[in-house]
C-alpha positions in Angstrom: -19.0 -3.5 -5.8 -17.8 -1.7 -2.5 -20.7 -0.2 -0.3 -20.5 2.0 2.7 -22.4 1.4 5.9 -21.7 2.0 9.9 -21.4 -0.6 12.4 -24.9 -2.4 14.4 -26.4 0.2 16.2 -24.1 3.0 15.6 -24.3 6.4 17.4 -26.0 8.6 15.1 -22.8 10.6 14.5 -20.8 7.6 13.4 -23.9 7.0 10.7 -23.6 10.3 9.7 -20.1 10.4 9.1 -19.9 7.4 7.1 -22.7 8.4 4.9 -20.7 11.7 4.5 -17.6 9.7 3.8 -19.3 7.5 1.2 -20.8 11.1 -0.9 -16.7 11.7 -0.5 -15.5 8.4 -2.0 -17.8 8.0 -4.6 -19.4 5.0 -3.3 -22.8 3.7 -2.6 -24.4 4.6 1.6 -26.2 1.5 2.6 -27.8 2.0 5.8 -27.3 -1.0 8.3 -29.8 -3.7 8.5 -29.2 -6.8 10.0 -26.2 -9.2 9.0 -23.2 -8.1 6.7 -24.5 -11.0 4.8 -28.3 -10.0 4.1 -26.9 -6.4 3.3 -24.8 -8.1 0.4 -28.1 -10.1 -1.1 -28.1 -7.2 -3.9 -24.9 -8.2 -5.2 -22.5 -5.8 -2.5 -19.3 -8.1 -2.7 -17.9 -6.0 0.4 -18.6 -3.1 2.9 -16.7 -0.5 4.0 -17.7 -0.3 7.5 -17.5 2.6 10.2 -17.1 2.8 13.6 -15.5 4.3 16.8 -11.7 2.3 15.9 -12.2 4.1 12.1 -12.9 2.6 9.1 -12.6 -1.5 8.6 -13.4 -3.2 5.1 -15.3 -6.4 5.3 -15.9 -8.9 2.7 -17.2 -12.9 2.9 -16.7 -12.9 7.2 -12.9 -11.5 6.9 -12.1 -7.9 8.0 -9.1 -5.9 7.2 -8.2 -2.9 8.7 -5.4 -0.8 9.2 -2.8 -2.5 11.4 1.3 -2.8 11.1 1.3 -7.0 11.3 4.0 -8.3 9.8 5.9 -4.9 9.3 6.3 -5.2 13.2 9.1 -7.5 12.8 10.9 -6.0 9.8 11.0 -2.5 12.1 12.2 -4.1 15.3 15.1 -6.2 12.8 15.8 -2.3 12.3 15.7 -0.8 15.1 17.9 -3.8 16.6 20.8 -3.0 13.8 19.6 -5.7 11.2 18.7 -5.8 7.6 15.8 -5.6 6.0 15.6 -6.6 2.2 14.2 -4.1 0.5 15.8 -0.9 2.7 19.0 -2.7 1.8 18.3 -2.3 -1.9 17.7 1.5 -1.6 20.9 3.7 -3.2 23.1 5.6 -1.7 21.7 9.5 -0.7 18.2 7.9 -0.9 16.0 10.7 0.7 12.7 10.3 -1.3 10.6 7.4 -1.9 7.6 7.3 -3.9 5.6 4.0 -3.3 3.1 3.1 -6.2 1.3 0.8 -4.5 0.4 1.4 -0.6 -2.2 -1.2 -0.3 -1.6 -2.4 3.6 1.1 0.5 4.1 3.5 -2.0 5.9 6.5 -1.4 2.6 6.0 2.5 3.2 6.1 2.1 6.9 9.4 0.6 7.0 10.7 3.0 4.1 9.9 5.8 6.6 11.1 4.3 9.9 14.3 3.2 7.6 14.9 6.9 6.7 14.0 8.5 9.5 13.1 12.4 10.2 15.0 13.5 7.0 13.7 11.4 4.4 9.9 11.5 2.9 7.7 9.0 2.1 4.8 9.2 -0.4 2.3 6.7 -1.3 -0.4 6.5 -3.7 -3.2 4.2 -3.5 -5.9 3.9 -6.3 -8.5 1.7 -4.7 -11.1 4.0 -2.5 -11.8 1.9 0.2 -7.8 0.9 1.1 -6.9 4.7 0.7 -9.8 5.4 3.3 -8.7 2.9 5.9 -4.7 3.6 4.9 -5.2 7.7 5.9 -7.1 7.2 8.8 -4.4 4.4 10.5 -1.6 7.1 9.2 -3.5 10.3 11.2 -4.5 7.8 14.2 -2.7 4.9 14.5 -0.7 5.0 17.4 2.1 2.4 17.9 3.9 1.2 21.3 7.1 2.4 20.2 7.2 6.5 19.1 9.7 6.6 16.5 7.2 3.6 14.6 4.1 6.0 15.3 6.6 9.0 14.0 7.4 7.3 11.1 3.6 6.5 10.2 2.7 10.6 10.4 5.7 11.3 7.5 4.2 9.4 5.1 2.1 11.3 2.6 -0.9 9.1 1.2 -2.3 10.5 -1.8 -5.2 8.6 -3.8 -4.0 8.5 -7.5 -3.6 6.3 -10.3 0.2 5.2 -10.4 0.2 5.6 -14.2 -1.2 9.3 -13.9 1.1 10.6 -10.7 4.1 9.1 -13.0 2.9 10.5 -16.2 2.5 14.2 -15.0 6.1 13.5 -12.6 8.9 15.7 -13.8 12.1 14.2 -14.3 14.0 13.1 -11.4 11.2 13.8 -9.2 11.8 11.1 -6.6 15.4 9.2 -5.2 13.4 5.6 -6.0 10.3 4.5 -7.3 8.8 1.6 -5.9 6.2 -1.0 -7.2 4.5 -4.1 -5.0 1.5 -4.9 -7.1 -1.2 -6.9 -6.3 0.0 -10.8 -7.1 -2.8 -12.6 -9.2 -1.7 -15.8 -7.8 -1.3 -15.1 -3.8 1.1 -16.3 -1.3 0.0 -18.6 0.9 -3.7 -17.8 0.2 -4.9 -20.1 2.7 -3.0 -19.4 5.6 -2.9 -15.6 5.2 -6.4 -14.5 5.9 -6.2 -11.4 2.9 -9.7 -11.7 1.6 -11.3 -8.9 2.7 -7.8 -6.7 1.8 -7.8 -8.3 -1.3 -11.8 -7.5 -2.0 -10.9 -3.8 -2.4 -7.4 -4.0 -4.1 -6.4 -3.0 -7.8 -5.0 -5.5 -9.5 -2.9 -3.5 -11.8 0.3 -4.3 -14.0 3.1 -3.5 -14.8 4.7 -3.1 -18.4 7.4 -1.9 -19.8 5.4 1.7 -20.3 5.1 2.2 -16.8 8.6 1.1 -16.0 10.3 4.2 -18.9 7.9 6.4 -17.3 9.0 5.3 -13.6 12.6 5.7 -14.7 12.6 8.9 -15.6 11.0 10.1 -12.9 13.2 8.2 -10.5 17.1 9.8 -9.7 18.8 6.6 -8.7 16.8 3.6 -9.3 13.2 1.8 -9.4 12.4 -1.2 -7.5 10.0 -3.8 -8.1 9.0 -6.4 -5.9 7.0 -9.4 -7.6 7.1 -13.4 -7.7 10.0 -14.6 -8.3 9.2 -16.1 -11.7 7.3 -13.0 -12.8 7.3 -12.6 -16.6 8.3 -8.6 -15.5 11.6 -9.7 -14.2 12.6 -11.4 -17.5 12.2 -7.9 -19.4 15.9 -7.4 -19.8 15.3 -3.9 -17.9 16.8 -4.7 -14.2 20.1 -4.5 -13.4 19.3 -7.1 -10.4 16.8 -9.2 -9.6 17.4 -10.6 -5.8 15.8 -13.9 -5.3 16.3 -15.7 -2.0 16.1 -19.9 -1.8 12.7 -20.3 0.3 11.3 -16.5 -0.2 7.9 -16.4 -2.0 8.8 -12.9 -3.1 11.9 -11.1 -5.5 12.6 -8.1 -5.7 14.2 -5.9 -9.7 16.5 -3.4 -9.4 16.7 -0.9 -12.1 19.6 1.3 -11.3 20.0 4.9 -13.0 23.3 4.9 -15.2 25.0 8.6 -14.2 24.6 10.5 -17.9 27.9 12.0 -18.7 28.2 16.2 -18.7 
């Protein structure tokens, strides 16, 4: 269970506000008493806390909040005229991207910066306390470099189930569909310091379902990025799947076969 609390000795206006944010996200208002961990005696396996920086998620002595970290170096490989693996996957006359699964908001980030002021970005994320910290960093994040902080305001963030937005989608809603689901066996667990991110993530799957119902709301392709032995990938249903020798991750290509007039 997620609670919502403010940081020690908040101003009274931060405590209101995340009391009034918790009534909004359908979570629990704990008001702060001493430690994180005497507040989670009662079973509270994390806390979305408040304060002046917006809202941080804090679970077993880790915090996560929003921040572009590793999606830092995949931009400045951009904006320096490199590659970046999954941009280099999208089609050609790919304008619109829908990413399923926002979770830190680094993949969307770079989809944005990647297609600059013309294309469009939107992001769902199912998990309450993830969407909360993801639309605050995309309305007040501001990065060094203008064209990242420009590319953070295009994206849309929507909190929604992926399997609902995709259901009710018409048909060739979006240029690409992409998925980057939460991997029940981590990368690096140790080293990466996720816990608190991974406290309030969904750990949803994918299935064939989900894929038919991503294809036909996707134009030109879907993408899928996973481990690269994931049972997903042996489907039969990607046209690609690019695996690289010493990468942790893959990423399936299903491409959109032009139907015939």
């Amino acid at each position: 269970m997620i609670a919502v609390t403010a940081v020690h000795k908040a101003p009274p206006e931060i405590a209101a506000r995340a009391k009034e944010r918790a009534a909004f996200l359908g979570l629990p208002y704990r008001e702060r008493r001493g430690t994180f961990e005497e507040m989670a005696a009662d079973g509270t396996e994390a806390f979305l806390v408040y304060g002046k920086r917006g809202p941080a998620l804090w679970a077993d002595g880790h915090e996560h909040a929003f921040h572009t970290g590793t999606a830092r170096l995949r931009l400045l490989a951009l904006a320096r005229g490199g590659e970046d693996r999954l941009c280099a996957l999208l089609p050609e006359g790919t304008k619109t991207v829908l990413d399923c699964t926002f979770g830190e908001g680094k993949d969307a980030l770079v989809l944005s910066y990647h297609l600059g002021e013309a294309g469009r970005v939107t992001a769902l994320e199912k998990s309450a306390a993830l969407w909360e910290i993801g639309q605050d960093g995309l309305a007040h994040f501001t990065d060094g470099d203008p064209d990242v902080t420009a590319a953070l305001r295009r994206i849309r963030l929507l909190r929604a189930d992926f399997r609902e937005v995709l259901r009710r989608a018409p048909r060739d809603a979006y240029d690409v569909i992409y998925f980057d689901t939460m991997f029940r066996r981590p990368v690096k667990r140790e080293t990466n310091n996720r816990e608190a991110f991974r406290s309030g993530a969904c750990y949803d799957t994918l299935d064939e379902a989900v894929l038919a119902e991503a294809l036909r709301a996707a134009r030109l392709a879907v993408i899928v990025k996973e481990r690269p032995f994931a049972a997903i990938f042996r489907s039969g249903l990607f046209t690609d799947v690019h695996r690289r020798r010493g990468q942790t991750t893959a990423y399936g290509v299903i491409r959109k076969r032009k139907e015939r007039p």
